[in-house]
C-alpha positions in Angstrom: -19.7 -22.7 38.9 -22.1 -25.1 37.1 -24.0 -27.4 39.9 -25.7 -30.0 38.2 -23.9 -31.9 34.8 -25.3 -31.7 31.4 -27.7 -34.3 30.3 -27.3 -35.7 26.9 -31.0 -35.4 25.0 -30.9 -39.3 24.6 -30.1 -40.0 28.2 -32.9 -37.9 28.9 -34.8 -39.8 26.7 -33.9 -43.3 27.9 -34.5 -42.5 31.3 -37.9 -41.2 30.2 -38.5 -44.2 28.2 -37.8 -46.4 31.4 -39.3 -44.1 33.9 -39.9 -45.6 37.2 -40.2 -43.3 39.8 -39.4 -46.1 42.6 -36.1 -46.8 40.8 -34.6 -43.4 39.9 -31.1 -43.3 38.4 -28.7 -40.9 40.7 -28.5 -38.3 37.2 -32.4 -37.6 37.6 -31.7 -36.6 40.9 -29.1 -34.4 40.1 -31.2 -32.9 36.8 -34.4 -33.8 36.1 -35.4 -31.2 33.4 -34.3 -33.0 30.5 -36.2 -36.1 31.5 -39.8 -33.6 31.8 -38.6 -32.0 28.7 -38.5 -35.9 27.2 -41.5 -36.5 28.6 -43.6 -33.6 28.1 -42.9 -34.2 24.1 -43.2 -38.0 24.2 -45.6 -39.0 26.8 -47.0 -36.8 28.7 -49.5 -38.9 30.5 -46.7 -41.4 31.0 -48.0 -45.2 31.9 -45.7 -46.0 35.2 -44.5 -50.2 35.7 -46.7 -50.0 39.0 -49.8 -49.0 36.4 -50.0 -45.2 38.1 -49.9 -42.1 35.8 -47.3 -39.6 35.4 -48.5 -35.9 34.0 -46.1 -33.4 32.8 -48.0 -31.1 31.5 -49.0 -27.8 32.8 -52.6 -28.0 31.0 -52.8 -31.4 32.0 -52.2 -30.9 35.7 -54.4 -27.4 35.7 -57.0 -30.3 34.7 -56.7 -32.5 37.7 -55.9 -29.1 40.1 -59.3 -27.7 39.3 -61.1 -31.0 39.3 -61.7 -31.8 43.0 -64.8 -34.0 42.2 -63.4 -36.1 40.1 -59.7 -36.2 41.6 -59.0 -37.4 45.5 -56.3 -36.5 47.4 -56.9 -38.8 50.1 -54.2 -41.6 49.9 -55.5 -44.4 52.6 -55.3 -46.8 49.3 -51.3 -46.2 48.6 -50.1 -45.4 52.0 -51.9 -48.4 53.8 -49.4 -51.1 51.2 -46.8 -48.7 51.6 -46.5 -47.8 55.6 -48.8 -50.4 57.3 -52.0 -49.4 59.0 -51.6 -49.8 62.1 -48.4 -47.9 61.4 -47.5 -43.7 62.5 -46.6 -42.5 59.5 -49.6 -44.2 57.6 -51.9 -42.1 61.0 -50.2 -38.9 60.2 -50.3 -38.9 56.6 -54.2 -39.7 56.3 -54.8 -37.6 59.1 -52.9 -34.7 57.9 -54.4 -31.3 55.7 -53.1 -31.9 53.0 -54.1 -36.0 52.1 -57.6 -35.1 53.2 -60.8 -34.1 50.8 -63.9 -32.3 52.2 -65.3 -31.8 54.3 -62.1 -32.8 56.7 -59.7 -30.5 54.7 -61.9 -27.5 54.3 -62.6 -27.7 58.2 -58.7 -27.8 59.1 -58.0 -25.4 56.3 -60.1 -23.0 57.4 -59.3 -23.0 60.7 -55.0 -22.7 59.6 -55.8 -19.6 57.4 -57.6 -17.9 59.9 -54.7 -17.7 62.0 -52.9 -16.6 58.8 -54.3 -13.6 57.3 -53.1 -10.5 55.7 -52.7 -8.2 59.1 -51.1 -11.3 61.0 -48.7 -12.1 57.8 -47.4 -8.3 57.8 -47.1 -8.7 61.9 -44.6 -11.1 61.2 -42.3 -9.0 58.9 -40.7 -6.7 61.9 -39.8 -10.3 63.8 -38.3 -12.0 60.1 -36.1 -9.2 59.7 -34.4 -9.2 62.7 -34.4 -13.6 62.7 -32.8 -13.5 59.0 -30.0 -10.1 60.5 -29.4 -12.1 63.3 -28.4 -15.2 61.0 -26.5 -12.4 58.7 -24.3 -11.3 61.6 -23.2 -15.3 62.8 -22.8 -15.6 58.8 -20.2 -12.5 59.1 -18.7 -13.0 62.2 -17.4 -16.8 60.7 -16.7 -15.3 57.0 -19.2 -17.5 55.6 -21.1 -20.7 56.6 -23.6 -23.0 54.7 -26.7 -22.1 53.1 -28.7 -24.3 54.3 -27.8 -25.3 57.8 -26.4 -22.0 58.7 -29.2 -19.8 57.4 -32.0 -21.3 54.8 -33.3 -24.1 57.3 -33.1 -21.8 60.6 -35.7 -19.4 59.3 -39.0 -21.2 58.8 -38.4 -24.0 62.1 -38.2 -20.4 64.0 -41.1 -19.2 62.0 -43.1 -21.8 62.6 -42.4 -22.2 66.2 -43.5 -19.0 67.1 -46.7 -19.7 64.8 -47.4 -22.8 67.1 -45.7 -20.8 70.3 -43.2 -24.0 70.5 -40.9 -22.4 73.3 -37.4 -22.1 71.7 -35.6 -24.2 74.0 -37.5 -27.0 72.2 -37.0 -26.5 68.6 -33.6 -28.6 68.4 -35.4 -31.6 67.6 -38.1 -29.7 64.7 -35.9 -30.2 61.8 -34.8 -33.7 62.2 -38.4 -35.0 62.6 -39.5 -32.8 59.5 -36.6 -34.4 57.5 -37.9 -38.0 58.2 -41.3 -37.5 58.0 -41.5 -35.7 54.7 -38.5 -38.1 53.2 -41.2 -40.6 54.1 -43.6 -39.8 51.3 -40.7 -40.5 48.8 -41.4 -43.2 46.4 -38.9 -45.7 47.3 -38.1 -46.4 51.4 -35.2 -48.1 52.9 -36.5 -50.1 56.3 -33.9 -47.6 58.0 -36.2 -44.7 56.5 -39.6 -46.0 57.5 -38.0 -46.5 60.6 -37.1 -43.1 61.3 -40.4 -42.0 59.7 -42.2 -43.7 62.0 -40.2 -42.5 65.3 -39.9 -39.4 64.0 -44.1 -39.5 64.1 -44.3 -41.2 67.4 -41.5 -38.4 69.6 -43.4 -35.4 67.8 -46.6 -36.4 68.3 -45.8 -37.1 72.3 -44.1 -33.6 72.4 -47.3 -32.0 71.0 -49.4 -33.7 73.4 -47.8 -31.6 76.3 -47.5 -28.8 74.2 -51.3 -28.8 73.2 -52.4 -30.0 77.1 -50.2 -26.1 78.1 -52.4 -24.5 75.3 -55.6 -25.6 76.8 -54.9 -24.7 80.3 -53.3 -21.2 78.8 -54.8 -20.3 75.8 -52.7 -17.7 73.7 -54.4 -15.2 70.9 -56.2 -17.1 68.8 -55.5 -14.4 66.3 -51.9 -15.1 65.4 -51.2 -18.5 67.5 -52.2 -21.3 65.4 -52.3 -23.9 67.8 -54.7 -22.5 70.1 -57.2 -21.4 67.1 -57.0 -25.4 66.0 -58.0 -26.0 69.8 -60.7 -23.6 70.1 -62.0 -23.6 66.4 -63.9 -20.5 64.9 -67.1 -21.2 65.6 -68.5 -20.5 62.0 -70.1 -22.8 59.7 -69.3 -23.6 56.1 -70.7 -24.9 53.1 -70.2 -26.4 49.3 -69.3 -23.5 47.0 -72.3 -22.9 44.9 -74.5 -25.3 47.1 -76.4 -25.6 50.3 -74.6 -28.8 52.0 -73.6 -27.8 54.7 -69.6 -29.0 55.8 -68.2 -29.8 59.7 -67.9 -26.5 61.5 -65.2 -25.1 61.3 -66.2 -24.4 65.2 -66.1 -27.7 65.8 -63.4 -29.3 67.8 -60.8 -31.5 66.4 -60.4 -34.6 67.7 -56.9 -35.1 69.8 -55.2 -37.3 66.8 -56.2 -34.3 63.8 -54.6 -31.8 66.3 -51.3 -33.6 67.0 -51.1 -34.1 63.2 -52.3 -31.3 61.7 -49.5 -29.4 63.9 -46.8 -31.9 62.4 -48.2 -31.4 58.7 -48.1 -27.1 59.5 -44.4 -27.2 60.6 -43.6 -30.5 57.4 -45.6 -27.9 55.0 -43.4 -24.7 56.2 -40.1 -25.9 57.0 -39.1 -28.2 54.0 -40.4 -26.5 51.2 -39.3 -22.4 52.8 -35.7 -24.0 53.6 -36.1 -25.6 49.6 -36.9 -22.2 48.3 -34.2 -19.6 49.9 -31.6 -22.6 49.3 -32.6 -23.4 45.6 -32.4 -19.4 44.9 -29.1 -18.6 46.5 -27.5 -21.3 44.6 -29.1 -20.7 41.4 -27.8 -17.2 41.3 -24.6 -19.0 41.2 -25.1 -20.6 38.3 -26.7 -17.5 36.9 -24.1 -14.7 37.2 -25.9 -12.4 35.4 -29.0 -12.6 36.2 -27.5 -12.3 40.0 -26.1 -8.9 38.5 -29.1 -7.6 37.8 -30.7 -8.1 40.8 -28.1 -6.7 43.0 -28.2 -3.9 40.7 -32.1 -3.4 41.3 -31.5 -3.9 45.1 -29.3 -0.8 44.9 -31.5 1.1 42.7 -34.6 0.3 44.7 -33.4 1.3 48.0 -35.1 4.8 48.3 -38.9 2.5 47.2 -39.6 0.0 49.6 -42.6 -0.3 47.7 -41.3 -1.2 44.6 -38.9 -3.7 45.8 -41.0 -5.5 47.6 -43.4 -6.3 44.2 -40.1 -6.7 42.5 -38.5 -9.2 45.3 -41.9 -10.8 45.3 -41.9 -11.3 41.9 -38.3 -13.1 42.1 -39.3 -15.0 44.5 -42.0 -16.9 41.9 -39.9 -17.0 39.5 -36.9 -19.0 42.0 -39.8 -21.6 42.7 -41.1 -21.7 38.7 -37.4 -22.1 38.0 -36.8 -24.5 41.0 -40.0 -25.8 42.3 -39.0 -26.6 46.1 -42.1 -29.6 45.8 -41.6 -31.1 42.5 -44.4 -34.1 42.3 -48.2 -34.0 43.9 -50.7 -36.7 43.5 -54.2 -37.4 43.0 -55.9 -40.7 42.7 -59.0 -40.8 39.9 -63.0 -40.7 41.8 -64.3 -42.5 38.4 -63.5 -43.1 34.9 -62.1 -39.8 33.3 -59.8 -38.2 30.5 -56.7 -36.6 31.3 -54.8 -35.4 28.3 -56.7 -37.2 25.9 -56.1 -40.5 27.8 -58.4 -42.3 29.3 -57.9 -43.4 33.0 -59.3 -45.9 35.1 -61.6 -45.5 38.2 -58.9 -45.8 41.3 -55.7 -44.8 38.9 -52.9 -43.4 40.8 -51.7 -40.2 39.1 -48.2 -38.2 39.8 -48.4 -35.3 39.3 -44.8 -33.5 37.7 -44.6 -29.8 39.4 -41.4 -29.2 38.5 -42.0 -30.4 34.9 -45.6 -28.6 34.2 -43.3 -25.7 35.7 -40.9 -25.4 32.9 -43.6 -26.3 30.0 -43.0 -24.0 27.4 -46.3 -24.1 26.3 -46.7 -21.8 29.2 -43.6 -20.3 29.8 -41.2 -18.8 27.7 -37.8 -19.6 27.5 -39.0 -22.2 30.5 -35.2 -23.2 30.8 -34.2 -19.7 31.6 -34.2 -17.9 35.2 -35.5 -14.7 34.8 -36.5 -13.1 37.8 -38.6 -10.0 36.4 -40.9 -13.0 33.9 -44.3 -12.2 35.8 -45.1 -15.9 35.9 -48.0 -15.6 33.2 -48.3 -17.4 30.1 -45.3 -16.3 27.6 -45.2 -13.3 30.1 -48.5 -12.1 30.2 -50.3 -12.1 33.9 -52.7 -14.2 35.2 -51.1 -17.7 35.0 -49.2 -18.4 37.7 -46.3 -21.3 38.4 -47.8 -24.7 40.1 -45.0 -24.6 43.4 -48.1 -23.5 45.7 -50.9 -25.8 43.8 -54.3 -24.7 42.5 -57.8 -24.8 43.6 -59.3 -26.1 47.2 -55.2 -27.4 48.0 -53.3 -24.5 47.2 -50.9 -23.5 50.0 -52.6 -21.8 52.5 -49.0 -20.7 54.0 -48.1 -19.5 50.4 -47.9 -15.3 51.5 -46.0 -16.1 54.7 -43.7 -18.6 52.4 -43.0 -15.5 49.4 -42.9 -13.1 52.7 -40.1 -15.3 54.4 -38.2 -15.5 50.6 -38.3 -12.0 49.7 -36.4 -10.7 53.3 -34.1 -13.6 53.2 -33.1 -13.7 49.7 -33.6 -9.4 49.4 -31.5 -9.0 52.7 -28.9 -11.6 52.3 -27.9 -10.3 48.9 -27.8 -6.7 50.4 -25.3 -7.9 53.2 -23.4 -10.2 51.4 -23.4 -9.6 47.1 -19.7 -11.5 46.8 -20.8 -14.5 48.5 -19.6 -17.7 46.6 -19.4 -21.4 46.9 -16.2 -22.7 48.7 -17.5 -26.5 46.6 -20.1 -27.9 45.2 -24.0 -28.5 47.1 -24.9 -31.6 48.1 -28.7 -32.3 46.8 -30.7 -34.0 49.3 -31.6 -37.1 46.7 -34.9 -36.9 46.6 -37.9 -36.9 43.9 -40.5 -35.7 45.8 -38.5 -32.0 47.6 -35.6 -30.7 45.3 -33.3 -29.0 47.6 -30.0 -29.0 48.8 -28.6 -30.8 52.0 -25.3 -28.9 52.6 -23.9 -25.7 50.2 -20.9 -24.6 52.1 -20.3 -20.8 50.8 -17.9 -17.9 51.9 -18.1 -13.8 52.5 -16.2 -11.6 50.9 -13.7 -10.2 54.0 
């Protein structure tokens, strides 16, 4: 079944040529690849109408990624035009990790990936398994379901619930705000959007505040609950890599409004982009028939080496967010005059930058077009240069091993229960520039 229609090159090219990411044509949406491709060969540090920057180049956005003094991520300047100040969402997007520069963001980010190390990660895996089984057996017991809804999007909102000890009775609501908060930072907002956005802020946020007044008068284990460790801090101090400025403890205390939002932004950062990546894979192996053979295949001859499927899953589950990146644009604003590509860039300049496109460059990746899950994500195949789907430097996902954890068992362990599955019709995509996903991908079992 082929999901998304062919692109003519020159339609790719006119779209490029026009390229406005606050007026999108619906065939982007549906394919963007061609338009990168377009890009990448034409322009690839493209000049946007609003006078912001557009980089689809791997090189190019390695460039910005590793350049954290010359490259902000704090977004006060385009949210405040975009949301209002006085506004929630324009609160929880400064507030949040992941808009933030030091010391702010290495005080929160220290704190988040302290309550997510290696021991607490593998802790996890006996609880996953029998989440994504119990999903299997509801999947089986109605002969099939959707992808999303029925099994993609339930994993991470009860991952991340337990992570912040959100009591289960509570988690109804956890996708819906997600949704509408991250469909906020899309280019382009309807008033009904912002709308949402900003109630979708405003209920979470008052949720949280009981939830966070029960943490402090019962602290859990600081050790694997996340919430109480961004309460109670770690009481060590930091400072600049290489230097001796000192940054904010990471001891001390958040104030109430980084709390509540840095909560909101750990859900946001683990739901959309987990639900993204087991979605995007099981539909791609649609469209990939073979390359779905093979893996089965290596499911079945892995089974006696849990070892070696786990680094071969692992593996796969890179190469479904190279082929498919679940966040396909970042962005950076410019700290001073600089060069980016061998273009020269304003101070202030607003730059985009193209995940999905720098992750199908094939300056850097062979075949970049082609899903092939055993491609090692290095340069022409060789290791050491990974896909941009979890960032690089100082803002690279600190969920990213609990993210490939949560693939690899729900990808490896749907595909061992249910190898015939098949689309009953066509996904719909959710629309959006920002998260490439799907919003419904109804699908049935073999009986």
């Amino acid at each position: 079944m082929i999901i998304t229609p062919p692109m003519t090159s020159e339609r790719a090219r006119e779209i490029a040529r026009n390229l406005d990411l606050r007026a999108l044509p619906s065939d982007f949406y549906a394919n963007p690849y061609p338009v990168y491709a377009a890009l990448r060969e034409h322009e690839p540090v493209k000049r946007l109408p609003d006078g912001s920057y557009f980089l689809t180049r791997y090189a190019d956005l390695m460039a910005v990624y590793r350049d954290a003094h010359a490259f902000s991520s704090d977004k006060k300047a385009e949210f405040g035009p975009k949301y209002g100040t006085a506004s929630p969402l324009f609160e929880h997007h400064t507030t949040s990790l992941v808009f933030n520069d030091p010391p702010a963001h290495t005080r929160v980010r220290r704190l988040i990936m302290g309550a997510l190390t290696r021991r607490a990660i593998d802790a996890m895996e006996a609880g996953l398994v029998t989440l994504v089984d119990g999903l299997l057996n509801d999947i089986e017991a109605r002969g099939g379901g959707d992808l999303v809804e029925d099994f993609a999007a339930a994993i991470p909102v009860q991952i991340i619930g337990n992570l912040l000890g959100v009591p289960h009775a509570d988690r109804g609501p956890l996708r819906g705000w997600s949704l509408a908060i991250l469909g906020a930072l899309e280019p382009t907002l309807t008033p009904e959007q912002q709308a949402l956005g900003n109630r979708s802020v405003s209920e979470f946020s008052a949720y949280l505040t009981d939830l966070v007044a029960e943490r402090r008068r019962h602290p859990g284990d600081p050790e694997h609950d996340v919430l109480t460790r961004l309460i109670q801090g770690d009481g060590s101090d930091t400072h600049q890599a290489g230097g001796d400025t000192p940054l904010a403890s990471s001891g001390e205390p958040l104030s109430q409004a980084e709390l509540l939002h840095n909560c909101i932004f750990i859900l946001n950062a683990g739901h959309e982009t987990t639900t993204n990546l087991i979605g995007n894979a099981l539909v791609a192996l649609q469209e990939w028939p073979d390359t779905k053979h093979r893996l089965l295949s290596t499911l079945k001859l892995s089974a006696d080496d849990p070892q070696g499927l786990q680094a071969y899953l692992t593996v796969a589950v890179d190469e479904f967010l190279r082929f498919e990146s679940s966040n396909q644009l970042g962005n950076r604003r410019a700290f001073r005059p600089c060069s980016v590509g061998g273009c020269q860039l304003e101070e202030g300049a607003l730059i985009t930058l193209g995940i999905g496109a720098a992750n199908r460059d094939p300056a850097q990746f062979a075949d970049p077009d082609v899903l092939d899950l055993t491609r090692g994500n290095g340069r022409h195949g060789a290791p050491g240069s990974k896909h941009l789907a979890f960032g690089v430097g100082i803002h690279q996902c600190a969920g990213l091993s609990l993210a490939r954890l949560e693939g690899r068992i729900a990808i490896g362990r749907f595909l061992r229960r249910f190898p015939d599955y098949r689309l009953t019709q066509p996904p719909t995509r959710g629309g959006r520039a920002r998260f490439r996903g799907f919003l419904r991908a109804p699908f049935a079992i073999a009986p």
